[in-house]
C-alpha positions in Angstrom: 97.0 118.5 100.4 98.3 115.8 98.1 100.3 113.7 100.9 96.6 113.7 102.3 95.5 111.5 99.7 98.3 109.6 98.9 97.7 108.4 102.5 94.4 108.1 102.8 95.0 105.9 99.3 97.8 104.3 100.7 95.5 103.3 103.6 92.5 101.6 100.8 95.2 99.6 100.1 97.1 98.3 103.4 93.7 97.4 105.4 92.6 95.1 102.5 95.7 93.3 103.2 95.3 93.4 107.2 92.3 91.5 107.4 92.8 87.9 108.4 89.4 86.2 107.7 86.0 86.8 106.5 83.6 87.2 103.9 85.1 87.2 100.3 84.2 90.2 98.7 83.2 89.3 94.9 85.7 90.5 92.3 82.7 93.1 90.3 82.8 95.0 93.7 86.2 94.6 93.4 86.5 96.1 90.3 84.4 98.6 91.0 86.1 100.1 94.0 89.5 100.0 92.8 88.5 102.0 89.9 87.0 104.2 91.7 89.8 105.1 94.4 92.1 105.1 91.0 89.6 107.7 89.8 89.3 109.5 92.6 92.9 109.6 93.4 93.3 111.3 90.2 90.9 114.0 90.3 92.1 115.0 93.7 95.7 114.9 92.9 94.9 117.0 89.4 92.9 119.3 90.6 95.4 120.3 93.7 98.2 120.5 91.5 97.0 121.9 88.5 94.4 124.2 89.5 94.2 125.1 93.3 95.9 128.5 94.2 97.0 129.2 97.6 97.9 132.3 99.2 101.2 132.0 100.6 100.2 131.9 104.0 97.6 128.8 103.7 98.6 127.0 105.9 98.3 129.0 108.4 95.1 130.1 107.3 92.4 129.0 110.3 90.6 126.9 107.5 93.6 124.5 106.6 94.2 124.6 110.1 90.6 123.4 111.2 90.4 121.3 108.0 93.8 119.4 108.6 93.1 118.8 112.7 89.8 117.4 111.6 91.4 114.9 108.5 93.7 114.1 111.5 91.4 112.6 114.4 89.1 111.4 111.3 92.5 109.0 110.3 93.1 108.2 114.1 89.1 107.1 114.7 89.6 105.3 110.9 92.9 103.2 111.7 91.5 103.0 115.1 87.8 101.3 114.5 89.7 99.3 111.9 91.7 97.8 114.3 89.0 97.0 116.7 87.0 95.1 113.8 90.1 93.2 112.4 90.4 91.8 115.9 87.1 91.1 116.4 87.1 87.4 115.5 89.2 84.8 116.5 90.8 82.3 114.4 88.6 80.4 112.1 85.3 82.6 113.3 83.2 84.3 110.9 80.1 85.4 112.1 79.3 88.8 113.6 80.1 90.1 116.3 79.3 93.5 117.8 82.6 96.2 118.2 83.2 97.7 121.2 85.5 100.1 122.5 86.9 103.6 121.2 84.6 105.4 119.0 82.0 102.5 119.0 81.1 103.4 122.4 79.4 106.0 120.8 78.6 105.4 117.6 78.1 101.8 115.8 79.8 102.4 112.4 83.0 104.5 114.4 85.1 103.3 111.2 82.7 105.0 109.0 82.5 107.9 111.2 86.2 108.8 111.2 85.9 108.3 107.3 83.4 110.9 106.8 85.0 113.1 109.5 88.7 112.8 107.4 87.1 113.5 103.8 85.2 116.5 105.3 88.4 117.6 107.3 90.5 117.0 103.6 87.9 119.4 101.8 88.3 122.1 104.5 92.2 122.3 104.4 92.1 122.0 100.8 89.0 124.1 99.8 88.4 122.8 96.5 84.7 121.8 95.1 86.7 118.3 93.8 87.3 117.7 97.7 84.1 118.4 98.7 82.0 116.6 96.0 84.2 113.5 97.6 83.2 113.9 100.9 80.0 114.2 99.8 79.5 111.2 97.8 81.9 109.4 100.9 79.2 110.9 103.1 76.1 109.6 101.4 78.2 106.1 100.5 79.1 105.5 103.8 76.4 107.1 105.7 74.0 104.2 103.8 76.6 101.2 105.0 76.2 103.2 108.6 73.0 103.1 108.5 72.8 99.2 107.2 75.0 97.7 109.8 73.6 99.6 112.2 70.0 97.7 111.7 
């Protein structure tokens, strides 16, 4: 479970740098962020190594299994819907367009979608109450911004 969140961190940080154009974000929200994927980083990575215990056959356990598959499509609808909104604009644009394509055929926040689905997937394979107070708090966090750009 800790390669999971080394790469979903790894990921907060490459997309940032991806993004050609845009709105500048202001450097308090900045701030605020960082700390908290530092914090969060931590807690997950503590609490898997220093107090989850796994039978020896975990990972073959249906739950891990389940939990890992859906962490899996989550990352692919993430990097996916990220993809389709970094190319959104051309050159020099910077008003808002509407995403279309993959999971935003079905869904108008697909990037927050496959978010949600990869933190929930993340607490299933890893069974801990740290990994599912995340996808919790990712769930009501993002579920809001969902909600907001979907009005």
């Amino acid at each position: 479970c800790n390669s999971f969140s080394f790469l979903v961190h790894c990921r907060a940080l490459i997309f940032p740098l991806l993004i050609r154009e845009g709105k500048p974000t202001p450097l308090f929200i900045f701030v605020l962020a960082l700390l908290f994927c530092i914090s969060n980083g931590y807690l997950q990575g503590r609490s898997l190594s220093n107090y989850a215990k796994y039978p020896s056959g975990w990972l073959k356990d249906p739950c891990f299994i389940t939990g890992f598959i859906g962490w899996l499509i989550g990352m692919a609808i993430n990097i996916h819907s990220d993809h389709i909104l970094r190319n959104l604009r051309k050159p020099g644009e910077s008003d808002y367009k509407i995403p279309r394509g993959g999971m935003f055929e079905y869904v108008s926040g697909a990037n927050f979608f496959g978010e949600i689905l990869e933190w929930f997937g993340f607490a299933l394979a890893c069974c801990t109450i740290e990994s599912l107070a995340f996808a919790l708090c990712t769930l009501f966090i993002l579920g809001s911004r969902a909600k907001q750009h979907h009005q």
